[in-house]
N, C-alpha and C positions, 0 to 999 in steps of 0.2 A: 702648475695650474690644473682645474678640474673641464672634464670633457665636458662638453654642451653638445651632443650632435641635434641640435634643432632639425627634423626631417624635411626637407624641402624637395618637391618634386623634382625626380632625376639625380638626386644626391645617392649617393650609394654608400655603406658605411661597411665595414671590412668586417669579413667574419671574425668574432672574435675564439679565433681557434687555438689560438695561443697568449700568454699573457703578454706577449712582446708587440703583439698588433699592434699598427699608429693608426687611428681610421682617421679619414678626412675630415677639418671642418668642415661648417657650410663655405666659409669662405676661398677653400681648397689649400690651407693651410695643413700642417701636418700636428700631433697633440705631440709634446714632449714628453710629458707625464707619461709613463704605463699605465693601465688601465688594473686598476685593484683587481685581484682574484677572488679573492675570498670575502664573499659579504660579511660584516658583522652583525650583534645584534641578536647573537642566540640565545635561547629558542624562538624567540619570539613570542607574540601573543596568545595568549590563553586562544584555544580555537574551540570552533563550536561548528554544527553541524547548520543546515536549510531551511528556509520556506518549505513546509511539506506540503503546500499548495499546489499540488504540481498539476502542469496544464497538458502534459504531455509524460509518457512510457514507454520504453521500448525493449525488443531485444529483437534476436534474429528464431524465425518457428525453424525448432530443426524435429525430425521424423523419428518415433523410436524407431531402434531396433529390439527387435525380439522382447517390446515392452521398458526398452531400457535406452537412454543414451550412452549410445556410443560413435567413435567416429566410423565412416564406412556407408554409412545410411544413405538414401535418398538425397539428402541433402546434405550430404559430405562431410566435411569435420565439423565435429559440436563446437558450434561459438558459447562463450559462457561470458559473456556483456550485454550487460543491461544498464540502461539511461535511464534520466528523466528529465524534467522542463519544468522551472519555475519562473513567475516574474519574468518570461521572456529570456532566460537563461541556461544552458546548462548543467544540472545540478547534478547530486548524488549518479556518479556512475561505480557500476559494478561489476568487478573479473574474478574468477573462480567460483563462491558458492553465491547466491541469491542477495547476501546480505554482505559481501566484503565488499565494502567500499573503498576505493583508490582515489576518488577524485572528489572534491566537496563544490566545485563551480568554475567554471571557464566563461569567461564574459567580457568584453571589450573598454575599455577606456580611453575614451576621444578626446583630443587637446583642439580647440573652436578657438577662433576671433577673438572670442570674449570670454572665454574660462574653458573648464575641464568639465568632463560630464560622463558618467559611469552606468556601462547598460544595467539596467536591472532598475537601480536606483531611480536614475533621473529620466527614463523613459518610460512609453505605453508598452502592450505588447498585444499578439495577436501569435493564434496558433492554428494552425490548416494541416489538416492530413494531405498529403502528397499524393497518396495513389486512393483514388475514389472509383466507385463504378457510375454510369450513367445517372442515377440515382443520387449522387453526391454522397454515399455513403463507405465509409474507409472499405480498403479492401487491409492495408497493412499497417504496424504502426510507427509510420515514417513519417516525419513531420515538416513544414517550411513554418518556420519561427520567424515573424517580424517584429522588429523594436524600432521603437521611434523617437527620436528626442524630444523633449516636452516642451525645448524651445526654438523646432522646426528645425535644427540645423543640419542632421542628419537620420538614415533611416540604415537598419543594420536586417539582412536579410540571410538569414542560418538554415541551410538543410542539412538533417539528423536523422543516421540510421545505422547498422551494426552490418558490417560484413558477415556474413552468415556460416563462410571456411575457415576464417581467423578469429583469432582473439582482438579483436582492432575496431574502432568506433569512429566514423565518417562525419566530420561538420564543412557542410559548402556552404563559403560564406560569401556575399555582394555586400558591398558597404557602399551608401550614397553620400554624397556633398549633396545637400539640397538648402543648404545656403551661406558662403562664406566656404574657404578653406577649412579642412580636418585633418587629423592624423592620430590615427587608431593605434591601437598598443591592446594585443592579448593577453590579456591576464587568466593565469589556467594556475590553479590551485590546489595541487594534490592532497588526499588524507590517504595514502598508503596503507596497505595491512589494515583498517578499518579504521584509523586513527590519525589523529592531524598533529602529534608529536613527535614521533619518530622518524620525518622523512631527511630525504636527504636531496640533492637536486643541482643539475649543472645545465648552463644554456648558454647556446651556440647558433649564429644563425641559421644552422643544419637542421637543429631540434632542438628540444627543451625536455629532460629527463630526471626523472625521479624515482626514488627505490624506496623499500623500506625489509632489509631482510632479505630476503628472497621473491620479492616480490619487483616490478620493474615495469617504468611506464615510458611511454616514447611518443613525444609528441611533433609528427614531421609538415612542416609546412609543402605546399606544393613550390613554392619559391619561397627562397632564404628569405629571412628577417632580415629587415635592414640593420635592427642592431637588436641584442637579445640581454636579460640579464635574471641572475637567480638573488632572491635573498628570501629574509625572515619578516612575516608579516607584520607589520606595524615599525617595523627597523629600519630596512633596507630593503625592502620588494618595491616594486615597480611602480605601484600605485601611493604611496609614500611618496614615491620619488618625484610624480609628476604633479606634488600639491600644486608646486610651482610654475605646471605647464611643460617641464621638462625631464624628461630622463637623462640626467646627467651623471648617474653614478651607478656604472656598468659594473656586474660581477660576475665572474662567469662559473663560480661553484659557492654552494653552500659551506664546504669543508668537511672535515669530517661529524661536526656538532649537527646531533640531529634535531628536528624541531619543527613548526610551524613555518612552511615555506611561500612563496610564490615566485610563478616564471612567470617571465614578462618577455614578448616577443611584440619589436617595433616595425609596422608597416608605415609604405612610404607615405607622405602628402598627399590627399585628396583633393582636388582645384574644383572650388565651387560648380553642381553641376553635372560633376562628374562621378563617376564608380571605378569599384576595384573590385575584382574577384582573386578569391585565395581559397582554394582547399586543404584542408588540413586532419590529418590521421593519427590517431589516437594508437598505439601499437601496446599489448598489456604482453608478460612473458616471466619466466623466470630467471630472466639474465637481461641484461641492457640491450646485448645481442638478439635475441629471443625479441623484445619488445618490439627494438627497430627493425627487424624483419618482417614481424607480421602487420606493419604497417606498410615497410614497402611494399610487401606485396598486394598490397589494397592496391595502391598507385599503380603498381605496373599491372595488374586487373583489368584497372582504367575500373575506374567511380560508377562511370552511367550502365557498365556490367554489373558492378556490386548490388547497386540498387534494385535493377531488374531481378536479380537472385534474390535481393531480398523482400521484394516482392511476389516471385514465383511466376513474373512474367513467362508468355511462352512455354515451350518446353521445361524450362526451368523447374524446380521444387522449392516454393516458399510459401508467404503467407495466403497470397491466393488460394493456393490448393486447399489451405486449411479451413478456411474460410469456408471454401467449397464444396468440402467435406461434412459440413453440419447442415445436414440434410434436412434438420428443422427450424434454422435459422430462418428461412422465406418464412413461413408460416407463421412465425411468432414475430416477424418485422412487420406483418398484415395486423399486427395487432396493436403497433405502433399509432401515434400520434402525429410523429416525425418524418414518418418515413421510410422508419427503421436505420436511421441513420446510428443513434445509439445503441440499439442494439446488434451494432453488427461494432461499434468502439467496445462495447461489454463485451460482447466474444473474444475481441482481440487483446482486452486488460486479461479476462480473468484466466488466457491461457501467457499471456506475456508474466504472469507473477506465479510460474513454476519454477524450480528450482532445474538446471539441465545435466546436473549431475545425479541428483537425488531424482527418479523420473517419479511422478507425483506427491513431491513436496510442495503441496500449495500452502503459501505465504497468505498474509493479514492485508499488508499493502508496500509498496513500493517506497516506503517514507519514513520518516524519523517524526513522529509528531513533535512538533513545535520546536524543530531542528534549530532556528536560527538562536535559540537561548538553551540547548542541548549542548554538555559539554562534551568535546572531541577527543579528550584528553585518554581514555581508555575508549578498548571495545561498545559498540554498542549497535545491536539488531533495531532496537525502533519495531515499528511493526513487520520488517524485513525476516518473520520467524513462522512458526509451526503452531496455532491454536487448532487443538480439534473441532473447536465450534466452529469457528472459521471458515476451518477446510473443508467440514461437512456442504456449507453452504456453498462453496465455491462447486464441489467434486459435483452436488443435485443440477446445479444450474449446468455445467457443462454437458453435465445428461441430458440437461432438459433440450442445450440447444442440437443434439444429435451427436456428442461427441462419446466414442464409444471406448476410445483409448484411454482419453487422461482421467475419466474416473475409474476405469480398472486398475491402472498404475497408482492412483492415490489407495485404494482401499489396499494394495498388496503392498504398499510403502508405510500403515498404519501399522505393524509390526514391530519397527522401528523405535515406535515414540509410546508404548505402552510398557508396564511396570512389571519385571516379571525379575525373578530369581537373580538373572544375570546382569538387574540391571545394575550401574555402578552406584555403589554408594546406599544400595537398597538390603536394609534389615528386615522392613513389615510387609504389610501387606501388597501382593498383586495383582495385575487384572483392572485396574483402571490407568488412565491414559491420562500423560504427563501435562501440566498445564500451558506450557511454552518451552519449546526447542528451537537449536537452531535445526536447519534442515538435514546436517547429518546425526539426529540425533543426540546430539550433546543439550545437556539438563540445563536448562536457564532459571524459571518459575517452577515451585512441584506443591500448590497449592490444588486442594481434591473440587474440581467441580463433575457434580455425577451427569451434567448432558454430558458432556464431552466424553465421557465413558459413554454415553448410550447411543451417540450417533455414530458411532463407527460400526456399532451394530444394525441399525437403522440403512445404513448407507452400504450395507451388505446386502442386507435384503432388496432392498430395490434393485441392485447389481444384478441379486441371483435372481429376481422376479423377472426381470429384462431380458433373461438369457445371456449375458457376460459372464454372469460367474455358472460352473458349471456344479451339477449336484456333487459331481467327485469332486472339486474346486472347494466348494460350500463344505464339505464335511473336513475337509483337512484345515480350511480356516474357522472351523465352531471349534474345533480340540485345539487350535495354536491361538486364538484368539477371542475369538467371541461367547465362548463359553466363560474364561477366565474375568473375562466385562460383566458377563450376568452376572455370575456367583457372586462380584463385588458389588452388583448392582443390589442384590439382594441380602448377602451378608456385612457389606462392609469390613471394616474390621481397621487396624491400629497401624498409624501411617509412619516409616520410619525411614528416612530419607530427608539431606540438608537439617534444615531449621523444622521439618516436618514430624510431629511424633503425636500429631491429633488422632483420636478412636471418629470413625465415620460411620455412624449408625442411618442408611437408606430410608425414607429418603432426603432424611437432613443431609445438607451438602456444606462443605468446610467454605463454598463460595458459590455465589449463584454467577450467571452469562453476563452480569456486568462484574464479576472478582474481586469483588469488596465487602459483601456479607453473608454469615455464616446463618443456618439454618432453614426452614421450608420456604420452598419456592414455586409457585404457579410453572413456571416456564421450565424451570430445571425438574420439577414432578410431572410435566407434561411428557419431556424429552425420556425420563426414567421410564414413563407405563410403556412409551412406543417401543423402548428398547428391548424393553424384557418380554411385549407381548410379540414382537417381532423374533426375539432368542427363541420363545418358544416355539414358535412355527422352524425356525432352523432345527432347535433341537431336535424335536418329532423325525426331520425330514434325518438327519443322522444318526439314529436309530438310539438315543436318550431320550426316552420318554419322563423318564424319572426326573431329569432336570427338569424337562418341558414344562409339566406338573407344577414344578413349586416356582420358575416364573413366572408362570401365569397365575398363582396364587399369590403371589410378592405382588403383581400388577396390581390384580383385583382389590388389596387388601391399602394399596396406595389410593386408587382411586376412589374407594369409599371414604377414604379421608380426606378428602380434597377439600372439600368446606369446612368441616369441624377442624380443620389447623389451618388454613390459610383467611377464609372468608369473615370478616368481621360484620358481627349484627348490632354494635355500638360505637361504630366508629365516630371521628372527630367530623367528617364532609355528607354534606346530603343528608341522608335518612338511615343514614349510618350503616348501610347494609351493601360492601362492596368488599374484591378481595385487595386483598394487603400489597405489596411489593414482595416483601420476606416477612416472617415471622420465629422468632431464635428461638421459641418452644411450641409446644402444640397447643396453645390459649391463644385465637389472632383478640381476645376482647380487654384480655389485662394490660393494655395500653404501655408493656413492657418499652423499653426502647430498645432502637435496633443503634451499632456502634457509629462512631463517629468514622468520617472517614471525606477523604482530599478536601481536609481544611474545613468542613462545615459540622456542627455541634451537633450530635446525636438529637433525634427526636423523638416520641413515641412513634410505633408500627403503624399506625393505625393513622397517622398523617402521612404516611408514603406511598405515593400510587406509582405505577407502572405499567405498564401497557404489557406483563411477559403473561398475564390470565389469555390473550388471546391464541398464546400457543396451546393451550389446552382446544381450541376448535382445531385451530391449522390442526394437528397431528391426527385428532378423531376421539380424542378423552372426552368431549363435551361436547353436545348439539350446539349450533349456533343460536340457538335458540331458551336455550339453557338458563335458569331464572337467576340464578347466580352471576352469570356472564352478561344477562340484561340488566342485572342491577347494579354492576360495576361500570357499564359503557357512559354513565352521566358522569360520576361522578372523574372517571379516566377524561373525558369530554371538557370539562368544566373551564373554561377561558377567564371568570371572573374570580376566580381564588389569585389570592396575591403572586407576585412573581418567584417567590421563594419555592414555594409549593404546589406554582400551575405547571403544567407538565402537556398542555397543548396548545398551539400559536398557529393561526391558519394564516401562510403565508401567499397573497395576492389570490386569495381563495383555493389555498391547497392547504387540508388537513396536515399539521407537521408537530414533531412530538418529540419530548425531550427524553431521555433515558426514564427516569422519575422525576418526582418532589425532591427538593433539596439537592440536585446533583450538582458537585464543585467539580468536576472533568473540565476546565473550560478555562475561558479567559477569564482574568479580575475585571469585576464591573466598577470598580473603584477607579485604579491605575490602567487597564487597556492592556495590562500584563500580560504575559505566556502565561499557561499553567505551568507549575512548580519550576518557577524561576529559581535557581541554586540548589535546585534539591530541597525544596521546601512548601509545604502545602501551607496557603493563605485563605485568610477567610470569606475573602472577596472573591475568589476564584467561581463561575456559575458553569454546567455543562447546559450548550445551547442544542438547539434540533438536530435530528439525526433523520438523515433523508429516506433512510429504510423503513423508518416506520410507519413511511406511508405507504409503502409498500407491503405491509407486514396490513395496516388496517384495510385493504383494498382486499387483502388475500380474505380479511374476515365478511367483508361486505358482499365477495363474492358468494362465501359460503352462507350469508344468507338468501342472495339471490337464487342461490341453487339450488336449497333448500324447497324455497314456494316456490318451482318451480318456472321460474322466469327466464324467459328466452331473449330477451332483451339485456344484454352487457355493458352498453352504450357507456349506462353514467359511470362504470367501473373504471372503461377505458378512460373518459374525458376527464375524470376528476383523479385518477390514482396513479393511471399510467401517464399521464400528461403533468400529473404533478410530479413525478419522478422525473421527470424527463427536465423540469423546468430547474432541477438543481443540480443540472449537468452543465460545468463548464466550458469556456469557448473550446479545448480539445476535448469536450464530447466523454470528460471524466468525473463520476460520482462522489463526492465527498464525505468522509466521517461525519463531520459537522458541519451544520449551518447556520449562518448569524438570526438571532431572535431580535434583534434589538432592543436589547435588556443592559442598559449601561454603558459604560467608556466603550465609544467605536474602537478602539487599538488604535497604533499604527495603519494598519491597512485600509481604517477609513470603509470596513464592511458596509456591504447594502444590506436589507432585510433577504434571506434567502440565500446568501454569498455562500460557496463552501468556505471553512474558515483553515486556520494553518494547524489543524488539526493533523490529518492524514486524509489524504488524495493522492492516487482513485483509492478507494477502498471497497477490497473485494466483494467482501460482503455487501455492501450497498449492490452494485452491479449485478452480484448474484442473484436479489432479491427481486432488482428488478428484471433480470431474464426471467426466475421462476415465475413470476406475473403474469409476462407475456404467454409462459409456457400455460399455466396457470386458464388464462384466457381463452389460447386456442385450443384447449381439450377439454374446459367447460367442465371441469374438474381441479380441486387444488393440486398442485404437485408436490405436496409434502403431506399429503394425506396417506395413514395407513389404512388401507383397508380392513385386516382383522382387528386395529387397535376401533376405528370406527364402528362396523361391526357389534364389538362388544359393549361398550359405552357409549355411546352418541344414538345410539336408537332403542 
């Protein structure tokens, strides 16, 4: 006969530690049958990765040493785990570098009175930061997760946070009956080694354990499972098992076939009414041993110690102190709207998405965009990786909020991911900085965009302007680095690396800061004059005048071109006289087309606007004032060109902007689809708003106010910073994307303004909006250069 242990309060069901166990029925009967070992059913289903909606991130703040992680510090061994929260779950966690993923979601499945019902899916959710200051504003990123069932029956209440000594990850969970008996069952879903094929996995009501390689997960309840079982997704896993309300088909190893797993751990009957509390530790290692150790020792800790460390309560060293430590934090939360409640969550994303091995490897975002149709099947970083544009934005805002460490540690870790002799697999040229890495440098992308070469220079000099970087400092990194960025910035030259063997003549760039087309760029020519008028003031200062000389003659000789190849005086909108987006030769009027690209048909230049001409103010290439950049803000502006081609959506009265005209980045407006479902770009696919650009037009708004002289900020704060603020989710995190309502709501049933399953938090949103604040309170932009202004802007 086959086991039934239907859970009933006070039943208890025998660990299943051996295959010879008899557990009890309900009726105190004994099973004759032995309990199957070995699940069937491998590999099981095709997997795939998340909701990258995430409402919540985490890890533990650990202290350099000497600039570097290591253990011994302040704050004792380096933890390297990090979370996140989607949907009120669990999601994407990670052990060892930034972007190995082990765990793809842990989340509950409840057997009711009246059917089964699975967190995530069939309930609400709600996300609270745990440790707040009087103010209500985070101090750490620790979070109390509530879900709710959608048909009242129960309510599931999860606290989530990272031991800050061990490699081990903390979930305290209360489960309610709040009407009718329950009986819960965790379902915890490993992707091993960054992949959801190769695991392996055995469950015990001890633990629930998973490997892949050398890699090893251990997951210890604070009290045994009433009954536990391992198999293969859509086969034999847990949540399979209970279509029918019950887990009756107990296994207690994968076997040796590796594949698409899930552990199911059964808690007992909840009686209407009532609660249950269970803690439960997450232990990551290199051996089974290793795992399950660094969990116990969570436990024997004791929980409400680990938190407090991980907060930096007291004496202690954690995020508190960090917090504490950005001594411009107060002053740019005076410039809030909120509160400062966000941005004191933006200080604590954009230092939670460092890399703790790599000490300033800042990452894109903590997420897989549009994970949940992402296949799991290989490797995959997601935005979990290394863009220099990226990181530039992220390293300025940590400046900005007073942190003086982790943009020193990124600019000395920009070495790493630039192109030189030794790099592997490099024939041509170098001196420009790779397009996407993981964080230890391994090559992902090696498509040439020339910002991304020019901000690493850019983001020197502000370092050595600030006094971080030192003049002897500065002159050993102009010969090992920043010199080798100019010369590319102004020779270019023949790219030979992967699929790569393009000639890059400056300042045509092989990709502009969206990576999808080739040739002149507003944004990417703006980024190019900063760099190289900035290389030359480094130069000068270490004793190459002669470079100095001809970058600021490359500058000069850029910025007299800036109209006659970008600026169209016959375009398709308005009175024809605005700049382009890109233009793939130096004619913007020959109506050439620019390429086709994620699923939508090429169209002429001259129909594509973009918002990247306003980087030419930001940096000091052009007054704000400037007839060119007045002649492009109508037609960038314009709400009544069709949706194909409009490119601004003011949402609940906040200016909000799409990439460009024509962007497919996005959901299909047809089917409600992910973007590039299978691997394949469709033509329905539209990309919707991006929250930063309201931040990016606030920064130009300033710069006109600053301009005439106006001492009143008011409407900057009420309309830019408050409109940023308003596409902050309930955890207080900035999204890639926001819904436009243009087409098929998806699945998720978007509001206008919603982040979408894009990527959340995304650094760079957050950055943009610290710089703002920053921005604000010094009544000056803070991505302005001064000599590049200076020269060109007056």
């Amino acid at each position: 006969m086959r086991l039934i242990p239907t859970l009933l309060a006070g039943t208890a069901l025998v660990a299943l530690g051996a295959c010879a166990s008899t557990p009890a029925m309900p009726d105190g009967s004994v099973a004759l049958d032995p309990v199957p070992s070995v699940a069937p059913g491998a590999p099981g289903a095709a997997p795939t990765w998340v909701n990258a909606a995430k409402t919540g991130a985490g890890a533990s703040y650990e202290a350099y040493v000497d600039g570097q992680y290591r253990d011994g510090g302040s704050t004792g061994d380096v933890s390297r785990v990090w979370f996140s929260i989607a949907d009120g779950v669990l999601t994407e966690t990670m052990y060892g570098l930034i972007h190995e993923a082990q765990i793809k979601q842990l989340r509950f499945a409840v057997v009711t009175e009246d059917g089964s019902s699975v967190e995530g899916t069939d309930t609400t959710h709600r996300t609270e930061y745990l440790h707040v200051d009087a103010q209500g504003r985070p101090l750490s990123p620790a979070y109390r997760v509530i879900t709710t069932d959608k048909a009242g029956r129960y309510q599931i209440e999860k606290r989530i946070f990272t031991d800050p000594e061990r490699q081990a990850l903390v979930v305290r969970t209360t489960l309610r009956a709040l009407e009718g008996d329950i009986t819960p069952y965790l379902l915890l879903e490993p992707h091993m080694a960054n992949t959801g094929v190769g695991d392996q996995g055995e469950a015990m009501t001890s633990g629930l354990f998973a490997s892949e390689g050398d890699v090893h997960m251990a997951l210890r309840p604070s009290q045994p499972f009433a009954a536990a079982s391992a198999g293969f997704v859509g086969a034999s896993d847990g949540l399979t098992d209970l279509a029918d309300g019950d887990l009756d088909a107990l296994y207690r190893t994968t076997g040796d076939a590796p594949g698409n797993i899930m552990l199911t751990g059964a808690l007992p009957t909840i009686r209407a009414g009532q609660s249950l509390t269970r803690d439960f530790v997450i232990g990551f290692g290199d051996t089974r041993a290793a795992a399950a150790a660094a969990a116990d020792a969570s436990f024997a800790a004791g929980l409400d110690e680990v938190l407090a460390r991980f907060n930096g309560e007291g004496e202690r060293v954690g995020w508190e102190d960090y917090i504490a430590s950005l001594d411009q934090l107060p002053r740019l939360a005076e410039q809030s709207t909120d509160g400062g409640r966000l941005a004191y969550a933006s200080a604590l994303m954009l230092k939670v998405q460092e890399d703790r091995t790599h000490a300033g490897a800042l990452i894109a975002s903590l997420s897989n965009p549009w994970g949940d149709t992402v296949d799991a099947s290989n490797p995959s970083t997601g935005y979990k990786a290394v863009w220099p544009r990226d990181f530039y934005q992220v390293a300025m805002a940590l400046l900005a909020l007073g942190d003086t460490e982790s943009p020193l540690a990124a600019f000395r870790y920009l070495p790493q991911v630039q192109v030189d002799a030794d790099t592997p697999g490099n024939t041509g040229a170098t001196g420009w900085f790779l397009q996407k890495t993981h964080v230890d440098g391994e090559i992902e992308w090696v498509g040439v965009q020339l910002d991304q070469t020019a901000m690493p220079i850019m983001l020197g000099w502000k370092l050595w302007k600030a006094g971080l970087v030192s003049d002897a400092e500065m002159t050993a990194m102009y010969g090992r680095m920043i010199k080798p960025a100019a010369d590319f910035l102004v020779d270019g030259g023949t790219v030979g690396i992967l699929w790569n063997d393009r000639t890059i003549t400056p300042p045509w760039t092989q990709q502009e800061r969206w990576e999808e087309q080739e040739g002149y760029s507003p944004s990417t020519t703006a980024a190019v004059i900063a760099g190289l008028t900035t290389a030359a003031e480094i130069a000068r200062a270490s004793g190459d005048p002669a470079s100095a000389d001809r970058y600021q003659a490359a500058a000069d000789d850029y910025a007299s071109k800036i109209e006659s190849r970008m600026f169209t005086t016959n375009g398709e909108w308005g009175d024809g006289r605005y700049f382009v987006r890109i233009t793939r030769n130096e004619d913007p009027n020959d109506k050439a087309p620019i390429g086709e690209n994620n699923g939508q048909p090429a169209h002429a230049e001259d129909k594509i606007i973009d918002g990247g001409f306003l980087e030419l103010v930001r940096y000091g290439v052009r007054a704000p004032g400037a007839s060119s950049i007045l002649a492009t803000l109508p037609e960038y502006d314009d709400q009544t060109r069709e949706d194909r081609f409009r490119v601004r959506y003011d949402v609940n009265g906040v200016p909000a902007f799409r990439r460009y005209g024509n962007d497919g980045y996005g959901e299909q407006t047809d089917t409600g689809g992910n973007y590039g479902v299978g691997g394949e770009m469709h033509p329905g696919q539209r990309g919707r708003l991006w929250p930063f650009f309201t931040g990016e037009r606030g920064h130009y708004e300033l710069s006109v106010r600053l301009a005439r002289g106006e001492s009143d900020l008011t409407p900057i704060r009420n309309v830019y910073v408050r409109g940023m603020e308003s596409f902050a989710n309930g955890g207080l995190l900035l999204p890639e994307q926001a819904w436009d309502g243009v087409g098929h709501p998806t699945a998720h049933d978007y509001e206008l303004g919603q982040g979408t399953n894009s990527a959340t938090p995304l650094a760079w949103t957050h950055a943009e909006y610290v710089k703002l604040l920053r921005s604000l309170a010094d009544r000056a932009v803070w991505d302005r250069y001064a000599p590049v202004e200076e020269r060109y802007a007056r």
